[in-house]
C-alpha positions as CSV (number, residue, x, y, z in Angstrom):
1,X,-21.3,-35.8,-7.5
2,X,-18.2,-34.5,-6.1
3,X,-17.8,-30.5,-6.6
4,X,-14.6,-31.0,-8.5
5,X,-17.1,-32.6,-11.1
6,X,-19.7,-29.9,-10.4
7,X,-17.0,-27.3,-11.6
8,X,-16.2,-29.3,-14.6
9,X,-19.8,-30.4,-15.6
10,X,-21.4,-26.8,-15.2
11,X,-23.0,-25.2,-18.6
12,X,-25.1,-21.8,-18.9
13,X,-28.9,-21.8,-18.9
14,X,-28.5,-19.3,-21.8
15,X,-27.4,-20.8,-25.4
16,X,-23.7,-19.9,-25.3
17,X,-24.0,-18.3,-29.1
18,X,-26.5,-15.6,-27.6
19,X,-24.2,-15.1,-24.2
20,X,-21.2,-14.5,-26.7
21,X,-22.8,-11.4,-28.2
22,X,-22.4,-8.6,-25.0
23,X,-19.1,-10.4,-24.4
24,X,-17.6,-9.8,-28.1
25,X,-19.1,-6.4,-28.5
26,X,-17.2,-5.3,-24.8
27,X,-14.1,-6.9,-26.5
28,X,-14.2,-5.1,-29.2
29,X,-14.5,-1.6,-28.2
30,X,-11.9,-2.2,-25.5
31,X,-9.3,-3.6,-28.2
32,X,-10.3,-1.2,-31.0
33,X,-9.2,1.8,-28.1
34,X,-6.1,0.7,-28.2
35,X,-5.2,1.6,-31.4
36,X,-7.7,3.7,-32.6
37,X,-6.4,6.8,-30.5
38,X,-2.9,6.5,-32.1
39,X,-3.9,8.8,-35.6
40,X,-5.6,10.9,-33.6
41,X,-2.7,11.7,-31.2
42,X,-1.6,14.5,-33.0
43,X,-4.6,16.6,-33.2
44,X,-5.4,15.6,-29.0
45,X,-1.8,17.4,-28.8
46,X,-3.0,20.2,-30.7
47,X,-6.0,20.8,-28.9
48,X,-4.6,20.4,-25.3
49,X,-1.2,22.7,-26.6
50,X,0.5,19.3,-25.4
51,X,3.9,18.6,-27.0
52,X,4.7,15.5,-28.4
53,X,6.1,13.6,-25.4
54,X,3.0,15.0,-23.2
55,X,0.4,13.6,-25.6
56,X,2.5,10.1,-25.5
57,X,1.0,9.7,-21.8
58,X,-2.7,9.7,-23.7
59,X,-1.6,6.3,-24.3
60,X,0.7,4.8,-21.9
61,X,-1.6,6.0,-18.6
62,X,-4.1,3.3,-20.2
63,X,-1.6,0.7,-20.4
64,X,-0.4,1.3,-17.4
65,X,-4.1,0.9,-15.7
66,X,-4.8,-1.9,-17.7
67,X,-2.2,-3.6,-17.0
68,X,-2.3,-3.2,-13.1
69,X,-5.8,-4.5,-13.2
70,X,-5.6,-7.7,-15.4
71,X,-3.5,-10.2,-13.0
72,X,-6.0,-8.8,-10.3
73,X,-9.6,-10.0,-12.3
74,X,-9.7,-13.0,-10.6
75,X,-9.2,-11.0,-6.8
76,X,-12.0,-8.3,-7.8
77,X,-14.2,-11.8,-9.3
78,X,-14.3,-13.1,-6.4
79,X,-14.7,-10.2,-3.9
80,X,-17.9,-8.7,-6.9
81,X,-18.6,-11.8,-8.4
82,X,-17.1,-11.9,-11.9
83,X,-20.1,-11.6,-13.6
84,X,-20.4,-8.3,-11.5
85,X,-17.3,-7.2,-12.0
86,X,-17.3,-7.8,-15.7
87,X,-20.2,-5.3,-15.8
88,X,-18.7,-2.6,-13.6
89,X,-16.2,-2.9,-15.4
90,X,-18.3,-2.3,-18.9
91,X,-19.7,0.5,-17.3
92,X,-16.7,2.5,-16.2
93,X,-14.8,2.3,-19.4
94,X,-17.8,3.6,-20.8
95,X,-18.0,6.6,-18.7
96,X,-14.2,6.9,-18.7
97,X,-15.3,7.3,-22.6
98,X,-17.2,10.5,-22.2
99,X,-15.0,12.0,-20.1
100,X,-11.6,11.4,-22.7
101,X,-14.4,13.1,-25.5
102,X,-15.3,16.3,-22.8
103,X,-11.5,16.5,-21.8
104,X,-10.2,19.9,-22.5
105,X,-7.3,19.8,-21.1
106,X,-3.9,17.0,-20.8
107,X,-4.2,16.5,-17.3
108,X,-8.0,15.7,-17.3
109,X,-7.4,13.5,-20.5
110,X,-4.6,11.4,-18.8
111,X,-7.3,11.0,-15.7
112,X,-10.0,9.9,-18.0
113,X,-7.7,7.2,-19.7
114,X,-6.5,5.7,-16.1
115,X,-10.1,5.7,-15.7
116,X,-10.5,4.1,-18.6
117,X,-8.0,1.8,-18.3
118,X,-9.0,0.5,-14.6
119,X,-12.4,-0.5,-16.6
120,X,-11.0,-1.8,-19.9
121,X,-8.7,-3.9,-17.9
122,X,-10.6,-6.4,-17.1
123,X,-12.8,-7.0,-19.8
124,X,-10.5,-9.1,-22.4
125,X,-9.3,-11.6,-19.4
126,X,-13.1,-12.6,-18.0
127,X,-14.4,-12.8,-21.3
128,X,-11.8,-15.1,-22.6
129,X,-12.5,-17.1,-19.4
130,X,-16.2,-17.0,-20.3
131,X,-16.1,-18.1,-23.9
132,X,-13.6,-21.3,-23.0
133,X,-16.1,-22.4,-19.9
134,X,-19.3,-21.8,-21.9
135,X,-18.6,-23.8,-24.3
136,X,-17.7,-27.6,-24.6
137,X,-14.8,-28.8,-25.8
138,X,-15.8,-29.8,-29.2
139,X,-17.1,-25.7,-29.5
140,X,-14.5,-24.2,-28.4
141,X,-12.6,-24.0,-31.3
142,X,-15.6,-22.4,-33.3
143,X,-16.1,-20.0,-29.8
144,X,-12.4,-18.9,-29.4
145,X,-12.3,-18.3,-33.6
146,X,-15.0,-16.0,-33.3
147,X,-13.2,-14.3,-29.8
148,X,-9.9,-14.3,-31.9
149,X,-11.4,-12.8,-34.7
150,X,-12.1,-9.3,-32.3
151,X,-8.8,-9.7,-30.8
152,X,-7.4,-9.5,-34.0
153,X,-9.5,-7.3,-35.9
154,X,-10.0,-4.3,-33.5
155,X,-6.0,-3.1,-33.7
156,X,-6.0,-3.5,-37.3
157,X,-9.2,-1.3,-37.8
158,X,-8.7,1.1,-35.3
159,X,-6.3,3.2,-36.7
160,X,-8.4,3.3,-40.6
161,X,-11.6,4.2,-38.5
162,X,-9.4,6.5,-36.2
163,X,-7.8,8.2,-39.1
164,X,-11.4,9.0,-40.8
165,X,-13.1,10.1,-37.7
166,X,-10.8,12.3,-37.0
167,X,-10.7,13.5,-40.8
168,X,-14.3,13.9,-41.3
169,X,-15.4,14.6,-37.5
170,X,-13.5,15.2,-34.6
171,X,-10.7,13.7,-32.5
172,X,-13.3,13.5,-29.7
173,X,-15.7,11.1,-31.6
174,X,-13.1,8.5,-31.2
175,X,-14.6,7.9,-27.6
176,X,-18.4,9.1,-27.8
177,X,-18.7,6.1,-30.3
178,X,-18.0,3.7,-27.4
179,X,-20.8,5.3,-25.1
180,X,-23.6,3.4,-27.3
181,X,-22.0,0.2,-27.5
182,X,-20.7,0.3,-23.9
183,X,-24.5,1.0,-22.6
184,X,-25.8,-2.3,-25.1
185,X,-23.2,-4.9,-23.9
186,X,-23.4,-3.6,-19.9
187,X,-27.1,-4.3,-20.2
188,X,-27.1,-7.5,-22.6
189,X,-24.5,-8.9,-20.1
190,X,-27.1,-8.1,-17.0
191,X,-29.8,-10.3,-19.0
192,X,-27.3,-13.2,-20.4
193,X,-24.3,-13.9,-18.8
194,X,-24.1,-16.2,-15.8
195,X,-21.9,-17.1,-13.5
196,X,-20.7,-21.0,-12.3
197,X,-20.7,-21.5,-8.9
198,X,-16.7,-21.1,-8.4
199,X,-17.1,-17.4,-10.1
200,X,-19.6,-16.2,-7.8
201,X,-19.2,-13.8,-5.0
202,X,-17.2,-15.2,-2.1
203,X,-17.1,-14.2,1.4
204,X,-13.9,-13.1,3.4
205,X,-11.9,-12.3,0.6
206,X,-8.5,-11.0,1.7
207,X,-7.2,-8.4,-0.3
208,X,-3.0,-8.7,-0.9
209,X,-2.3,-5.2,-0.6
210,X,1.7,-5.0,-0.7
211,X,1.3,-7.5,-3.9
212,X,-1.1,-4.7,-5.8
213,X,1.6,-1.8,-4.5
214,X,4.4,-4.3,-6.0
215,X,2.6,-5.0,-9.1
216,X,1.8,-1.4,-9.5
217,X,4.9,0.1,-8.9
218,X,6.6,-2.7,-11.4
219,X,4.4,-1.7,-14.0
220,X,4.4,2.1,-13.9
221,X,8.2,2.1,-13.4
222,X,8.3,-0.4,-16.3
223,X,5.6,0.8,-18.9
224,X,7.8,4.3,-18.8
225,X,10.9,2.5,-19.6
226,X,9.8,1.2,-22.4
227,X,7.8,4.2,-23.6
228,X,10.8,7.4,-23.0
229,X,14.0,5.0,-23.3
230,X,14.3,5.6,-26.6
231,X,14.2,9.4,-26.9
232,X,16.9,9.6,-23.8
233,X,19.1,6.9,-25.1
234,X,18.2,4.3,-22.7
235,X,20.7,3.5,-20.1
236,X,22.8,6.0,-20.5
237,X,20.3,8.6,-19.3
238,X,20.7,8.1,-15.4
239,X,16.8,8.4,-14.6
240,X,16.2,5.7,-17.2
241,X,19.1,3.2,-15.4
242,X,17.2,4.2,-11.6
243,X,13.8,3.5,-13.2
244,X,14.8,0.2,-14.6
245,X,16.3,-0.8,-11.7
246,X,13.2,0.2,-9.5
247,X,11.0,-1.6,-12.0
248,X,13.3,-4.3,-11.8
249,X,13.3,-4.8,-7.8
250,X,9.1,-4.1,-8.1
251,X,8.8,-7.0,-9.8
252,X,11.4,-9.9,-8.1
253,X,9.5,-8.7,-4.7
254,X,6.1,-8.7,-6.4
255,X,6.6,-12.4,-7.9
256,X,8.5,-13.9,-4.9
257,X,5.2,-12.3,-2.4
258,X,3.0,-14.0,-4.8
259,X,4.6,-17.1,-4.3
260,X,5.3,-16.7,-0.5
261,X,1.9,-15.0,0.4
262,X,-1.2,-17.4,1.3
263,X,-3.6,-14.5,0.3
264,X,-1.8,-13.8,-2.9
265,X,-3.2,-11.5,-5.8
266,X,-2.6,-13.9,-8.8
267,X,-1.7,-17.8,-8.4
268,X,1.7,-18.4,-9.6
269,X,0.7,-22.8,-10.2
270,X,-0.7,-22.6,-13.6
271,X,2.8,-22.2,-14.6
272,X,3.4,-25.9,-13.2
273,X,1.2,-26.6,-16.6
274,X,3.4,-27.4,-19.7
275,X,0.6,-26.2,-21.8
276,X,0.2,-22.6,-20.0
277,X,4.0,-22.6,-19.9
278,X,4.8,-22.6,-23.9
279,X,1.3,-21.4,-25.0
280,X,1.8,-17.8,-23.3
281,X,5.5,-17.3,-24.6
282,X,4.2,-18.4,-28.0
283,X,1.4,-15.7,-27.2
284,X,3.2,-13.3,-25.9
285,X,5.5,-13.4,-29.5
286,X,2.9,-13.1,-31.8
287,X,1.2,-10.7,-29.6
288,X,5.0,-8.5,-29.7
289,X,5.0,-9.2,-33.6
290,X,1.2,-7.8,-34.1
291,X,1.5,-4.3,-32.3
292,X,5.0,-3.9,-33.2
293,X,4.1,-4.3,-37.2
294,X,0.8,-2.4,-36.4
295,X,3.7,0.2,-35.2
296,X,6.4,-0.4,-37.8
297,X,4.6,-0.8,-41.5
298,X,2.2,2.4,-41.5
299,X,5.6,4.1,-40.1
300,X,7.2,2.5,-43.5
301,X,4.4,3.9,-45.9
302,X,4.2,7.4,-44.5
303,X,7.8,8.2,-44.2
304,X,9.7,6.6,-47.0
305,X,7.0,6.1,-49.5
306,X,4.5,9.5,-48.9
307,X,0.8,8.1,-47.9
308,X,-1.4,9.6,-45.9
309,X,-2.4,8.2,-42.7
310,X,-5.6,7.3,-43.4
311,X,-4.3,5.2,-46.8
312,X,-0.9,3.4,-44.8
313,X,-4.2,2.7,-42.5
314,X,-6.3,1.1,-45.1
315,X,-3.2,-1.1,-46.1
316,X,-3.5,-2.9,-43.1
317,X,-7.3,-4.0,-44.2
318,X,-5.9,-7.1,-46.3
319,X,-4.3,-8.6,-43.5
320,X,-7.8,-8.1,-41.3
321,X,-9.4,-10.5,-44.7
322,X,-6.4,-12.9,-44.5
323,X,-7.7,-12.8,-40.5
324,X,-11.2,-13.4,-41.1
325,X,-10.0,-16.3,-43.3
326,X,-8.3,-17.6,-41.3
327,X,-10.9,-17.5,-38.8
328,X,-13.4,-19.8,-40.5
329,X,-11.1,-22.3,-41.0
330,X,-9.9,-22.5,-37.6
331,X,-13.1,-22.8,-36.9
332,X,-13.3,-25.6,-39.3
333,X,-10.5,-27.7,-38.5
334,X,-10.1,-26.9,-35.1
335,X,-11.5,-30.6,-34.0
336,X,-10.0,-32.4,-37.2
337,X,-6.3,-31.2,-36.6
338,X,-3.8,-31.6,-34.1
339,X,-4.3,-27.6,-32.8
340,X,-0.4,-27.8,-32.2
341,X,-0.3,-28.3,-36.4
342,X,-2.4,-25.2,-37.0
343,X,-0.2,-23.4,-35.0
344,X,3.3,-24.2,-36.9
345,X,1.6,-23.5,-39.7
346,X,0.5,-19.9,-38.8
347,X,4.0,-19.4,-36.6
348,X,5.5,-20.2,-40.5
349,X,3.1,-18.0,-42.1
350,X,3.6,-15.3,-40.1
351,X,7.2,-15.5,-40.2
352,X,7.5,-15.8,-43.7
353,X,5.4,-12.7,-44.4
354,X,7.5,-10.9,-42.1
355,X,10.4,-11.6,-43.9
356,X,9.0,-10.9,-46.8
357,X,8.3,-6.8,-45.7
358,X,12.6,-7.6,-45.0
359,X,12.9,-7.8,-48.8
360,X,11.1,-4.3,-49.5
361,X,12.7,-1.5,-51.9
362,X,11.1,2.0,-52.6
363,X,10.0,1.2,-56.2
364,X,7.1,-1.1,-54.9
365,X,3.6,-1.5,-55.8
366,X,0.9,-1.7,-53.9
367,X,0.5,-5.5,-54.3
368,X,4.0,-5.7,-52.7
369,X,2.3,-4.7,-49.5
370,X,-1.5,-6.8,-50.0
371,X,0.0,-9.7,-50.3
372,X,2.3,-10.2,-47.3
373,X,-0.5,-8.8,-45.1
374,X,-2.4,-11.3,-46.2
375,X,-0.5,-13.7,-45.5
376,X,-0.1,-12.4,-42.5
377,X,-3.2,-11.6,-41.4
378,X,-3.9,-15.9,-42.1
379,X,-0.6,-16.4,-40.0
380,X,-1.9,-14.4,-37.1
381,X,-5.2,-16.4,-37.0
382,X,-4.2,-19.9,-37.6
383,X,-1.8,-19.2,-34.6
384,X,-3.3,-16.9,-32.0
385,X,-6.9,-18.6,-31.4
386,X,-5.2,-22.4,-31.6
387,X,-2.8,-21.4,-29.1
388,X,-5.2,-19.7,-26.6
389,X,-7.0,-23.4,-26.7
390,X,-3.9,-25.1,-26.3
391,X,-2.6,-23.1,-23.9
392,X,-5.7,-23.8,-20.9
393,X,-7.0,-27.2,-22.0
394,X,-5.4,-29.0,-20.0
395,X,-6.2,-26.4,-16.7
396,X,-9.2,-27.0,-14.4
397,X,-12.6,-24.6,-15.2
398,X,-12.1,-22.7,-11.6
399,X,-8.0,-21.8,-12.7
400,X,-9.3,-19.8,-16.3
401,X,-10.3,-16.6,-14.5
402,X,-6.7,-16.4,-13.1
403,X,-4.7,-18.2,-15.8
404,X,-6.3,-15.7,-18.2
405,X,-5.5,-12.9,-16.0
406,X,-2.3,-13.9,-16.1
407,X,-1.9,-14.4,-19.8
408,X,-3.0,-10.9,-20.6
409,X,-0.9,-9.5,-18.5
410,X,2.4,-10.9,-20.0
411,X,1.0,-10.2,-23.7
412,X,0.2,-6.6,-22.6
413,X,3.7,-6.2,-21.8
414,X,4.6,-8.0,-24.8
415,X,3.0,-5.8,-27.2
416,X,4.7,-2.7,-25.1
417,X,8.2,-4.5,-25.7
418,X,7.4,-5.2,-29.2
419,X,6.6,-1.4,-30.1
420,X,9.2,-0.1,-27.5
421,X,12.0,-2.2,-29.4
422,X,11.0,-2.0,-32.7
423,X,11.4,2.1,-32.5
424,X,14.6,1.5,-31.0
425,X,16.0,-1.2,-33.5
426,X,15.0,1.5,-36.3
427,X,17.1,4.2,-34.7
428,X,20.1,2.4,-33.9
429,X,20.1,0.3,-37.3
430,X,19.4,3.3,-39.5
431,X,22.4,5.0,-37.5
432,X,24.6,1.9,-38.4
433,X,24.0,1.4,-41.8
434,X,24.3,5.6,-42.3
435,X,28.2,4.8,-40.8
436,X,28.6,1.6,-42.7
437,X,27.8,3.6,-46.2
438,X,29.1,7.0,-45.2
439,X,32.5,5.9,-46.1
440,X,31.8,5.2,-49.7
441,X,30.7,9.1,-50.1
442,X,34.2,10.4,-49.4
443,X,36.3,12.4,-52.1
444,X,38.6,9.4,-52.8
445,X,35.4,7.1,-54.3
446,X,35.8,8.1,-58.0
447,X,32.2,6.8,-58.3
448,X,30.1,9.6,-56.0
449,X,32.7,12.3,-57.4
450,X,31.5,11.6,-61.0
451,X,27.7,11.4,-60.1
452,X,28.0,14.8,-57.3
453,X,30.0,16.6,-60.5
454,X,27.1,15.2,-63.0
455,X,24.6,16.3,-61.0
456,X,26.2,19.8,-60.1
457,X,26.5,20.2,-63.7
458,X,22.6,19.9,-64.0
459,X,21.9,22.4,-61.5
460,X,24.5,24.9,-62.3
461,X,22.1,26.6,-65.1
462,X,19.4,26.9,-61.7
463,X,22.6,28.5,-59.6
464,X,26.1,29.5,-59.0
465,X,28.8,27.0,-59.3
466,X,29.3,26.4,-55.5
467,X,25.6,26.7,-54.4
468,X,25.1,23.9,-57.4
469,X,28.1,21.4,-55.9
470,X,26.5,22.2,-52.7
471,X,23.1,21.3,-54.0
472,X,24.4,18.1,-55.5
473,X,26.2,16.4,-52.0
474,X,23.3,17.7,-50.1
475,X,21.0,15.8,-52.5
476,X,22.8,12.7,-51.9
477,X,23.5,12.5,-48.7
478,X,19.7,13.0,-48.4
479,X,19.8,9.4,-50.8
480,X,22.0,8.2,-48.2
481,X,19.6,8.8,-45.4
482,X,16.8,7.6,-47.3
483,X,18.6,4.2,-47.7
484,X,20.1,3.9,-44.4
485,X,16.3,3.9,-42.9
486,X,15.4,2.0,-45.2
487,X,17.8,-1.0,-44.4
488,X,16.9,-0.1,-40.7
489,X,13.1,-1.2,-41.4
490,X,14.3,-4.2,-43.4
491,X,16.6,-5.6,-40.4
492,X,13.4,-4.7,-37.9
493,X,10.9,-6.9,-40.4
494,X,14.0,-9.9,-40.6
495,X,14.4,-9.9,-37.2
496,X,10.5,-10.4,-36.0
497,X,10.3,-12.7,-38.9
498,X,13.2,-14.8,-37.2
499,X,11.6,-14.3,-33.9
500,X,8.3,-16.3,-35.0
501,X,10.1,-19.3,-36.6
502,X,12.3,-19.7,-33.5
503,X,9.5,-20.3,-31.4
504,X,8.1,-22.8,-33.1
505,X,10.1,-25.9,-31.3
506,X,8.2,-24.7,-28.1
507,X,4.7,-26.3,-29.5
508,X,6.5,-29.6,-29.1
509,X,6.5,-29.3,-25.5
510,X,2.9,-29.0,-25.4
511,X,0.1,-31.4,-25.6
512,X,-2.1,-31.9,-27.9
513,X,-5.8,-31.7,-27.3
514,X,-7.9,-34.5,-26.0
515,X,-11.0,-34.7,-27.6
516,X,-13.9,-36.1,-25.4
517,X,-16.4,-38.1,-27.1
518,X,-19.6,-37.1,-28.0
């Protein structure tokens, strides 16, 4: 037997149902910290005497660290052993989880989170690798439903359990809760997991240094960008247009010493594979459309229609049914359809409940909002697992540790685009349609003069004349506002909507899934 087959033919001593359970529990707590922190943001602010742009590095320091280490896992896999890595790195985002909790202070905080990050970072990469060479081919749709259905989940829930933590405990529960779970799956993986022979620890394992300083740079330089741009008007702050264009260097020197080195941090060939290719910008869309309407609907709720954080959070719980749903049948048709069909159906879904949040007014009901989240929620499961499968089915077992690596790494800075632009198309829309309708409120539109004298008639038994006429523009010009924002959040909802349908053509480049008799 030639090794080629060896690497192909291997399977786990342990049943690969049990081995899933330390691997889904890691995934879960390291998703569900990604979101979960974001309700609580204000009150960490509070606590540390942080202003609101300080606090914002509570979040974007764990990005940042999580997003240098992902294209590495496969480096630190082979110089650990990735089952050994996968544990370390269990461990440290648990401690890294005690410390955010004991953190009185910003600068100790934004420490614990890199911390945090470093650990976190490699968790969602190996255990996707895990699940998809566990299992056979004929399981892995089942496996990857039930690795989707964390993926999913965890954003969704964390800001509902964030938002009643912090409510009915405190902010630094949000982390101490991870200590348990962290402890359970770092020892469960010890006992379960195992490692095929091309994962274990190798020996003379160069390390590319200039390509982690690249990569890290890129990222930092990048993740910044994207998180301040918007509050100093992009490019025409000056440290913004340096900053891009250091990030922007970072990463043509990092990519072309990645192709060029022989000892290189992440291998650049899996995107010779069609499947790779379209699967992770498919992946990367939906992963831009999930945080950035995980960003963009609670804002919606809150600001233009008064809930309370912890209710615009529990809105976002019929979308985590239509996930579930969607889940099981994956899992059921998964072998019976073309997997390319399940995912134009969700890339459809998805879109089309998107652009139905574009048709939104302020005189909804609450049903308004269940139903396209739903909808969604079935859209993002029929489309994210599928696509994973798609996406590495036609790679070899020993490339999944670093073609997953790689994935993460481009829908981590998907999601950061997603949330980065959607604040910014809200700004600048809102801004257009305030000049587009500010023209209709002028004294020469006999309309507004009849409703501002109306209304100025009202309030004149409440005050003077003038104070009254004063009362009465400033009222509608307040309308006007109101209106203007809410076309801005209707354009942003269109425009992702749009974004999800156009990708769709890509799935005909891909391949559809052999299945191997049994």
């Amino acid at each position: 037997m030639t090794n080629e087959q060896i690497k192909e033919e291997w399977k786990p001593k342990v049943n690969p149902w049990i081995m899933i359970i330390p691997v889904m529990l890691s995934v879960f707590i390291y998703v569900l910290d990604g979101t979960i922190g974001n309700v609580a943001l204000p009150h960490m602010a509070g606590s540390f005497s942080a202003t609101r742009d300080e606090s914002m590095w509570i979040l974007t320091s764990y990005l940042i660290a999580a997003g240098i280490v992902i294209p590495a896992v496969d480096f630190f896999s082979k110089v650990f052993g990735r089952k050994n890595f996968f544990i370390i790195s269990i461990l440290l985002f648990t401690v890294a989880s005690m410390l955010c909790g004991m953190a009185k202070n910003i600068e100790f905080m934004i420490f614990a989170r890199i911390l945090q990050g470093f650990g976190g970072g490699g968790i969602l990469p190996i255990s996707q690798a895990i699940i998809i060479e566990s299992f056979t081919k004929e399981q892995r749709g089942a496996a990857m439903s039930v690795f989707g259905m964390g993926v999913i989940l965890a954003p969704i829930i964390g800001p509902v359990l964030g938002g009643w933590i912090t409510d009915n405990w405190t902010w630094p529960w949000i982390f101490y809760i991870n200590v348990p779970f962290g402890c359970i799956a770092a020892l469960l993986s010890k006992k379960l997991i195992e490692d095929p022979p091309y994962a274990r620890k190798q020996k003379n394992v160069k390390i590319d240094g200039k390509g982690f300083f690249y990569l890290a740079v890129w990222l930092i330089t990048l993740q910044t960008v994207l998180d301040k741009g918007n509050n100093a008007d992009w490019f025409n702050a000056t440290w913004i247009c340096w900053t891009f264009a250091v990030s922007v260097v970072a990463c043509i020197i990092f990519f072309h010493s990645q192709l060029t080195n022989k000892d290189s941090l992440i291998d650049l060939s899996v995107f010779k594979d069609r499947n790779f290719s379209a699967g992770t910008i498919i992946s990367v869309v939906i992963q831009a459309v999930l945080y950035a309407s995980l960003a963009i609907l609670p804002q919606f709720l809150q600001s233009m229609l008064g809930y309370t954080a912890f209710l615009s959070g529990a809105t976002m719980m019929p979308r985590g049914l239509g996930s579930m749903t969607a889940m099981v049948m994956t899992a059921t048709l998964s072998n019976k359809i073309d997997n390319r069909i399940l995912v134009g159906v969700g890339l459809s879904l998805l879109g089309a409940s998107t652009l139905a949040f574009g048709s939104l007014n302020l005189q909804i009901s609450n049903m308004n909002i269940a139903i396209p989240n739903f909808v969604m929620g079935i859209g993002m499961g029929l489309s994210m697992v599928p696509i994973m499968n798609l996406s590495v089915d036609t790679l070899r077992n020993e490339q999944m540790t670093n073609a997953t690596g790689i994935q993460n790494l481009l829908k981590n800075i998907g999601s950061a685009i997603g949330t980065s632009l959607v604040a910014t198309m809200l700004t600048r829309f809102s801004q257009v349609h305030q000049y587009m309708m500010v023209g209709k409120t002028s004294e020469l539109n006999p309309a507004f003069i009849e409703r501002v004298q109306s209304t100025a008639a009202a309030l004149s038994g409440y005050a003077e004349q003038s104070v009254a006429q004063y009362m009465a523009q400033y009222s509608y010009y307040g309308q006007l506002v109101k209106q203007s924002t809410l076309w801005a959040f209707i354009d942003s909802f269109r425009i992702f909507g749009a974004l999800c349908i156009a990708v769709i053509p890509l799935l005909l480049l891909m391949k559809k899934i052999k299945k191997t008799e049994v």
